[in-house]
C-alpha positions as CSV (number, residue, x, y, z in Angstrom):
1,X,132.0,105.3,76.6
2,X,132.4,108.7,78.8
3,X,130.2,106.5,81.6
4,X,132.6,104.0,81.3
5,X,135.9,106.7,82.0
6,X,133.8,108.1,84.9
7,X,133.3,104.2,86.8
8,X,137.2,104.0,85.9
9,X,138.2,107.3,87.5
10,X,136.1,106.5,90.6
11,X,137.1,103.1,91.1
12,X,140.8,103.8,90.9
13,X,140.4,106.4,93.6
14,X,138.4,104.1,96.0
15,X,141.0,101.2,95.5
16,X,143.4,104.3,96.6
17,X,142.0,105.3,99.6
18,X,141.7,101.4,100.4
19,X,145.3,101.0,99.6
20,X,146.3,104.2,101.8
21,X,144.2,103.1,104.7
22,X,145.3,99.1,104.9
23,X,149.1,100.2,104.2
24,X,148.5,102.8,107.2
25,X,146.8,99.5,109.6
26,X,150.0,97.5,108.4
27,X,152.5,100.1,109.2
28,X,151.3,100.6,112.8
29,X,150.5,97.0,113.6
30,X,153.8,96.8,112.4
31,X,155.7,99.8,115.0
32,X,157.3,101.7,111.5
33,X,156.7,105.2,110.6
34,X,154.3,105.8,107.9
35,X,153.6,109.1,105.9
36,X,151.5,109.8,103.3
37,X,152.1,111.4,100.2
38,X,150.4,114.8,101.0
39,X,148.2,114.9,97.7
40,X,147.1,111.3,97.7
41,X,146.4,112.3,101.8
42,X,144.2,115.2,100.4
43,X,142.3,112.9,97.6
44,X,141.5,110.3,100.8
45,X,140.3,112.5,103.2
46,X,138.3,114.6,100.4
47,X,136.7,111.2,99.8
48,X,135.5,110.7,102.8
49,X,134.2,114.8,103.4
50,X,130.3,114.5,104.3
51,X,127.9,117.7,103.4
52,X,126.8,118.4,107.0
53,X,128.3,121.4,109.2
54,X,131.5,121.1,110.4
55,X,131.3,121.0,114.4
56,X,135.4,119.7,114.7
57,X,138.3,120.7,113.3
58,X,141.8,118.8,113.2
59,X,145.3,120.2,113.3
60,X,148.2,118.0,112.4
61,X,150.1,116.3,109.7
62,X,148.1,115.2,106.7
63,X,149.0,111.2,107.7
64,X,147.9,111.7,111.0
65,X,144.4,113.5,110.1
66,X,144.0,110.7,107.4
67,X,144.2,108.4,110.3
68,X,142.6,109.7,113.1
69,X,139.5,109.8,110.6
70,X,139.4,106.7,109.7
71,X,139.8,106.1,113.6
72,X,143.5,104.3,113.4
73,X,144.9,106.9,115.9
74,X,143.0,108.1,118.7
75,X,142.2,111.7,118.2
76,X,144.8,114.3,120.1
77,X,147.3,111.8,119.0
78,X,149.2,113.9,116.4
């Protein structure tokens, strides 16, 4: 049952940072402001965190980091 929990817990975070990302492509196509709720921000670009060095770093608001990594805003942007 625990194994069962565990697919749950990750699946409702993936269908999250989905949500986040598409609602961001929507909002911009769309020339409205868009902010994320920093925590749910935090879980999406956690998600996507890789083990390797870091060799960047980003400054800016949580939305706009968010989006510059998943390549929505061109970097500098924010």
């Amino acid at each position: 049952m625990a194994e069962v929990w565990a697919w749950a817990g990750f699946w409702v975070c993936r269908m999250s940072c989905e949500l986040t990302v598409h609602r961001g492509d929507a909002t911009l196509v769309a020339g409205l402001p868009y902010e994320v709720v920093s925590a749910i921000a935090d879980g999406v670009i956690e998600c996507r965190r890789g083990h390797g060095k870091v060799t960047v770093t980003f400054e800016g608001s949580l939305t706009a980091v968010l989006l510059a990594l998943y390549r929505r805003l061109p970097l500098g942007s924010a």
